[in-house]
Structures are given as structure tokens and as C-alpha cells.
N, C-alpha and C positions, 0 to 999 in steps of 0.2 A: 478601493484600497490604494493607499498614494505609495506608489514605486519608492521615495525617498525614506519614506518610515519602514517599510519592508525592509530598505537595502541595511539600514542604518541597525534594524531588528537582525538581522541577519549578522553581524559585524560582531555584534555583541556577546551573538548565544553561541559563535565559532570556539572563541575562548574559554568558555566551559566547558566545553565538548566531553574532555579527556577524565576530567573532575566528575563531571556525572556519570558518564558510566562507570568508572572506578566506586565511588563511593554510593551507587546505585539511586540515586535523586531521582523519585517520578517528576513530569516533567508539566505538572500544574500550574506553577508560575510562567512557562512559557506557551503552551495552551493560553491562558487568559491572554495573555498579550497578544496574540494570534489572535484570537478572535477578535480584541478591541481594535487591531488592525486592518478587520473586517473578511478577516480570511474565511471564514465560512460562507460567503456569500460573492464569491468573487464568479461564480458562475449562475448567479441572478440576474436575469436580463436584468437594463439599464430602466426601461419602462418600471421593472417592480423595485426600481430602488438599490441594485445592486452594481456589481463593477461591471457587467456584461463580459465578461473574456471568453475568448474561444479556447475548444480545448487545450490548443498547442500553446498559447498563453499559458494557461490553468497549468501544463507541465512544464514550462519556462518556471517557472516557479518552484516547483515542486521538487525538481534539479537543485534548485537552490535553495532551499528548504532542507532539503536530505544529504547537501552537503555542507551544513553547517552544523547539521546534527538530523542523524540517520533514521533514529527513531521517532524524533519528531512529524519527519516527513512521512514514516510509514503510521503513525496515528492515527491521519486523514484519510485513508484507504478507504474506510467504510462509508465513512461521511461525504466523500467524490462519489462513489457508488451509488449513495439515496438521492443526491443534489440530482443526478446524470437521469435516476430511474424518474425524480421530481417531474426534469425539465418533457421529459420524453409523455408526463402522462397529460390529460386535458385540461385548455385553461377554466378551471373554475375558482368560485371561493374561496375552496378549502387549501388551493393549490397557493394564492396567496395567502393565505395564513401561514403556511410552511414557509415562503417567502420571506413575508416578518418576523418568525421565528430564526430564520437563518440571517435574519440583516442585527437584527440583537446578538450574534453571533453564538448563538445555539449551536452546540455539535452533536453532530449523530454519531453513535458506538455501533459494533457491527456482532454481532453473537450467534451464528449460523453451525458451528461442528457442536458434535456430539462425541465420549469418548463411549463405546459400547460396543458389542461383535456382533448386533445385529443391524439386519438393513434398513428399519425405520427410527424414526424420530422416537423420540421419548416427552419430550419438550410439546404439553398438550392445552388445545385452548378452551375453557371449560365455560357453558354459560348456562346462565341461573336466570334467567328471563331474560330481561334487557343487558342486563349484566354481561360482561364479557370481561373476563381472568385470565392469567398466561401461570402455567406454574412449569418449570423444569430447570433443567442445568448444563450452559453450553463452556466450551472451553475455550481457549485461544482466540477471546473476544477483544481483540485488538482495537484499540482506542476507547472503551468501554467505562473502563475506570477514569477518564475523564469526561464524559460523554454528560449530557441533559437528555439526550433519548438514544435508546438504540434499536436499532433494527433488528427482528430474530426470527427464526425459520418455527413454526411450530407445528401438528395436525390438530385441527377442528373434525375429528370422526376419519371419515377414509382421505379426508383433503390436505394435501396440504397449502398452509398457509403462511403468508410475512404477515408479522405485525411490529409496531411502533409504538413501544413504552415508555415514560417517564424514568430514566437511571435514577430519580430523585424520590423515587415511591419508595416508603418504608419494606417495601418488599421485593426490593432490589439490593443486591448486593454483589460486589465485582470485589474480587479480591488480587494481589501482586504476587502471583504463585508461579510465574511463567520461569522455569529454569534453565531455556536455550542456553550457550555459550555465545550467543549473539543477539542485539536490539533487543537488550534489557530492559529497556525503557519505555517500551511501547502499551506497557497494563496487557498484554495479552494471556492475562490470566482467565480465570476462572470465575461467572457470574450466573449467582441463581436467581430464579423466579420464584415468588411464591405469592398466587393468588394477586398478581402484578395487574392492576387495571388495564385494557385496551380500549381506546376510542374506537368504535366501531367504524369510522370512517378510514382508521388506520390499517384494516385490515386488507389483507388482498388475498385471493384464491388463484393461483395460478394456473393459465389458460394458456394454450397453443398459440404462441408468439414467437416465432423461431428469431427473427430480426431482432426482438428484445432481449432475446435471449445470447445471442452470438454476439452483441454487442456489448452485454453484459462482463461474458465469459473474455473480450478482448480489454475491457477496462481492467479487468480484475489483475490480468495478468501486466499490463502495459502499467499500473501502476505502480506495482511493485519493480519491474526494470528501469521506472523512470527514478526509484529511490536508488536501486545499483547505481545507472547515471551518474546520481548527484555523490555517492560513494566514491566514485571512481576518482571525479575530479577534486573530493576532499585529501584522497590517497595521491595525489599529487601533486596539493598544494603543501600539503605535508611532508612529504620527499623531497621537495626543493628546499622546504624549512632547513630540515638537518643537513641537507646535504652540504650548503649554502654555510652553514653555520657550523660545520667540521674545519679542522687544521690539519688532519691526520688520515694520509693514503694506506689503507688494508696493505701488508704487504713493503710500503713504497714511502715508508713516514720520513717524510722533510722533503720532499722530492718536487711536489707541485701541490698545488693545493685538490681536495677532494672533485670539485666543481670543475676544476680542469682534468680530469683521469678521461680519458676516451671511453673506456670501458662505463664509468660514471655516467655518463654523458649518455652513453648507449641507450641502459636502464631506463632513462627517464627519458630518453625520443622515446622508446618501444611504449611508456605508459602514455604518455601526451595523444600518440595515435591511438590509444584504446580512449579513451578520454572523448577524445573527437568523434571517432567511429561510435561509443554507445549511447553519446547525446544526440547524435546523427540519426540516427535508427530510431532513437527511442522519439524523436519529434517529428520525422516523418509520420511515423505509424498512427504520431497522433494527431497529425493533420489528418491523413484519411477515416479516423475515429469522428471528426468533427464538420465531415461533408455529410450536405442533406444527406436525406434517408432513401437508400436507395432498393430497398423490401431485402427480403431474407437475403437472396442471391449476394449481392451485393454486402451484407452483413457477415455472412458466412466468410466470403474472401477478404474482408477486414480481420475476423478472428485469422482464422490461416495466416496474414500478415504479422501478427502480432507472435504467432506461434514461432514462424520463420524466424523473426526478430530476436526471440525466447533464447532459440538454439545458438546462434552466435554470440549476444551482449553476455547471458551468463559465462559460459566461457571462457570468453575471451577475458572478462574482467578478472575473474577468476585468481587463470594463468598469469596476469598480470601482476594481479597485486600479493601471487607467493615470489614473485620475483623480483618485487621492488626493494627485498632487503639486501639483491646485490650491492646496493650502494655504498653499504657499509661494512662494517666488521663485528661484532660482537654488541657494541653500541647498540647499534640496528635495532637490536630487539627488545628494547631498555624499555622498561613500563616508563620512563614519564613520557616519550613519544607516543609510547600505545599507539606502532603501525600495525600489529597485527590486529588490533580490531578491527579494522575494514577491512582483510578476508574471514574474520568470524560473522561480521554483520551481513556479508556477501551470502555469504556459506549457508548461513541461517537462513536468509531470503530462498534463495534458492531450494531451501529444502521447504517451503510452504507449499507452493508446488511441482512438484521434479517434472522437470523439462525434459526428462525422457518419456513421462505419460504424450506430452505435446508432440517429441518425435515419433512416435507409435501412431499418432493420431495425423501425423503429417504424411506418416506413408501409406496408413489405411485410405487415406483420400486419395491421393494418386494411383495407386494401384485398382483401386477397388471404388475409386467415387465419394464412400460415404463417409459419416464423421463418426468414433462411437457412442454407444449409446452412454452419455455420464446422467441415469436415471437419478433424480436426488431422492436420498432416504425419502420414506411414507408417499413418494408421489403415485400417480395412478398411472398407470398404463396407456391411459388413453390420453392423456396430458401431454404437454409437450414440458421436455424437464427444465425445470427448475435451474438458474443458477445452483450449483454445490456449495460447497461451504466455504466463505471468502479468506476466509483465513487458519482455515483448518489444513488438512492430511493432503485434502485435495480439493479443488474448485474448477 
């Protein structure tokens, strides 16, 4: 992927930003360009034809990705998830085929919750000899409706299983039903199955792999804060805009210009250092995501890290960005700036998974050792769990 067509991509899709989520434009035309810029393969080793980047590259990017447009960047979630799960399984064949798949810029959808009050899966995989179907219905399939395949949680009998379908199978269908008040644009609606072919080599049964699993669980959430991240420092590249481009002190008009008010001035140091601190965090975490393997142990204190991380950037960005509208006066809150959508886009993030499950899980570890049990629907007992649901209630 060449850095100058990125930045230059980047430049462009800034300026729509406002426009699209106001007038709700799914975000198909920028998806394709994204991929003919080879974004889906930027974590394909160089051997199989792709960019090779390291993770903390892979979130250099994604930073700025989600701060030219937030849902954009939150799209990719599922699709970094399968690349990550790709690169981690054995080199064979089939592993390059996926490879090719993703250098054509294939994207992968993500469709794992379910909405129901009980504890298994509904979403089941049904086979007729050789044959191998997927029928059901998941929710908050994030990035789905743009996807060529997506990933989905389903049970094969008492097992549960991932498998890997063609979005393009007439028995696929994803719909734009998602009615958050934030990252309306992400297709996290609603996609059913019905009688959806599975390549049986696409299947997996999930087995007692804690390292895979811990690592799984620290992607899932590290990349959703690396879209806060890239939120953050949209919300105050945009704060400088107006502020920058006001005549008129709250209070104090004709006195000094807005850009000179100390108080002004204040606002937007206290955002700059939020700014810094959750790109800060958020790329550390993911250097440590992207050193060898170092077995569960070492796995497990990556997730922890990532949790730790969890408890501060949301917050903090939070707190930030309801106070960025000190800067102005009544103005401030004027739909054609639309600053409040980056605390609604925040806000919404934040609610995929509540960081107070992570702080519960943070003090159960120190106190007590262990992590809790997050058993995923239909899984077995004797299984080691599952990722949850990547984009659902909770993961």
C-alpha cells in the first residue's frame, strides 16, 4: 500500500465526513477505494505479496483512518480480527489462497451476536452429506454489508463452530437497520443466513487455546480504542477549525480574538494532551500485541494490558470531548460543525463493550488470580471459550 495514496485518500474522505453521517451515505465508494489501495492485505506478509506491516504500523493507520471518518475505520474490525486469526494459523495452501483473496482486496464481515434470552446459539450448521449450509440470524454485523465473506459463530450439534461465507451468496443478506445515535455508517445491522454454502475447509471447531484466545479478546478491544484514538484527534482538528475561524469572544465580543481567550487556549491544551495520551496507549499496547508469542501467560498479560488501557482512553476521551464545546458559545453546537458527533461516535463505542465488564475482570485478577469465565453461547464445558461476540452486547 504506498503511504502517499493513503495520505492523499485520507485528505479527501476528511471533507465528507460531516455530509455523510448527516445525510446517512453507506460508505461503498470508500470501501472500494480502500481496498484498490490494498488495505485489506496490508498485514500479508511481503513473501505472499502483501505490505508486511507490523501491528503497530497496521494501527498507525487505522488512527488515521478513524480520524478522517470513524466508521470507516470501525468497518475493518472484523476483517483485522480474520487477517490476525489468518496469520496465527499454519502455512499451507489454503492459507495462501486467503492470501490472494485479500491481495484482490476481499473484505471480510464479522456477524457473531445473537439477539435472544437464551444462552446458546441459534445460528446452526446443517449438513446433508458432503454438503455443508449455515442458516440463522446475527445482529450488529459490523462491516458485513460491505464485506465479500464474513465470518460467523454458529453450532454444528453440541459444537460450537466459526465459519466463513460468501456475503455474495444469494442466501445472504445484511440489511442497514443499526439505530445507534453514533457510527451510523458502519452496516452494523442485521444479516441472515439461509441454507448459505460453507467450504468445509472454512470451518473451525473450537479447541483449548487460551494464547489464542487472550489474544483474540486484546485485538477486539485495542481496536475499537484505536478508532477512539483516531476520534479524538479528529475532535481536535475540528476545534481548532472553528475556533480559528471565529471573530467573536462568549461573553467578551470585540475584545481579542477567540484563539487568543486563555480560557480558549486552556480547552484545547487539555484536548491536545488527551489526543497524545490515547494514541500513546493505544500504540504501545500494540506493539506488545505484535511481539512473538510468548504462550498463554504472556498472552493473558497482553489482554490485561489492553483492559488497563480500556479503563483510562475511554474516559479520558470521553470527559474530553463533552468539554471541547467550552470554546464557544451557542455556535459550538451548530449542525454544520457536527462536534457533537465525536462524543456520540465515542459514546457508542464505548457501549459495544462496557469497560466496566474489563474493570470487574481487572480486580477479579488481582485479588483472586483469575480471569472470569466469558463462556461463549453453545460452547462446551470442556472447551476453552470462544471469543464472544465481536461486535455485539459483549466480547
Amino acid at each position: 500500500m504506498n503511504d502517499t495514496d493513503f495520505d492523499a485518500f485520507l485528505a479527501r474522505l476528511c471533507g465528507g465526513a460531516v455530509a455523510r453521517e448527516t445525510d446517512r451515505r453507506l460508505l461503498f465508494d470508500e470501501v472500494a477505494e480502500l481496498r484498490r489501495l490494498g488495505f485489506a492485505a496490508v498485514r500479508v506478509p511481503r513473501e505472499s505479496g502483501g505490505a508486511g506491516l507490523t501491528v503497530e504500523q497496521l494501527f498507525i493507520r487505522l488512527i488515521a483512518l478513524s480520524a478522517a471518518d470513524s466508521s470507516l475505520g470501525h468497518v475493518w474490525r472484523g476483517h483485522i480480527l480474520f487477517v490476525e486469526s489468518l496469520l496465527a494459523s499454519p502455512d499451507t495452501a489454503y492459507r495462501e489462497l486467503w492470501f490472494a483473496r485479500l491481495r484482490d482486496g476481499d473484505l471480510v464481515g464479522n456477524a457473531q451476536s445473537e439477539r435472544h434470552a437464551t444462552a446458546h446459539l441459534e445460528t446452526v450448521l446443517d449438513r446433508d452429506g458432503d454438503t455443508l449450509t449455515i442458516t440463522g440470524t446475527k445482529y450488529y454485523t459490523t462491516g458485513s454489508i460491505y464485506a465479500d465473506w464474513i465470518h460467523l459463530s454458529a453450532l454444528d450439534g453440541p459444537d460450537r463452530v466459526a465459519a466463513t461465507v460468501s456475503a455474495h451468496d444469494p442466501g445472504t443478506r445484511s440489511v442497514d437497520d443499526w439505530d445507534g445515535f453514533g457510527q451510523p455508517l458502519t452496516g452494523s445491522g442485521t444479516t441472515t443466513f439461509d441454507r448459505v454454502p460453507v467450504d468445509p475447509r472454512d470451518l473451525v471447531v473450537h479447541r483449548g487455546d487460551a494464547a489464542a484466545w487472550h489474544r483474540t479478546g486484546a485485538l477486539q478491544q485495542l481496536i475499537l480504542l484505536g478508532v477512539v484514538a483516531g476520534i479524538a484527534q479528529r475532535a481536535l482538528e475540528d476545534t481548532v477549525d472553528y475556533v480559528r475561524a471565529r471573530r467573536r469572544t462568549v461573553g467578551h465580543a470585540g475584545e481579542h480574538l477567540p484563539s487568543q481567550d486563555p480560557l480558549v487556549q486552556a480547552i484545547v491544551g487539555q484536548l491536545t494532551s488527551v489526543v497524545h495520551t490515547a494514541r500513546a496507549l493505544v500504540l504501545a499496547a500494540a506493539r506488545t500485541l505484535g511481539e512473538p508469542d510468548g504462550g498463554p501467560d504472556a498472552a493473558r498479560e497482553t489482554l490485561l494490558e489492553v483492559f488497563r488501557v480500556q479503563q483510562i482512553v475511554l474516559p479520558l476521551v470521553l470527559d474530553a470531548l463533552s468539554r471541547l464545546f467550552e470554546v464557544g458559545g451557542a455556535s459550538a453546537v451548530g449542525r454544520a460543525s457536527a462536534l457533537d458527533r465525536h462524543w456520540r461516535n465515542v459514546r457508542t463505542i464505548a457501549s459495544h463493550n462496557p469497560a466496566v465488564q474489563r474493570a470487574a475482570a481487572l480486580g477479579q485478577f488481582e485479588l483472586l488470580g483469575t480471569l472470569p469465565e466469558w463462556e461463549a453461547p453453545g460452547a462446551r464445558s470442556d472447551v476453552e471459550p470462544a471469543s464472544v461476540a465481536v461486535d455485539g452486547e459483549a466480547s
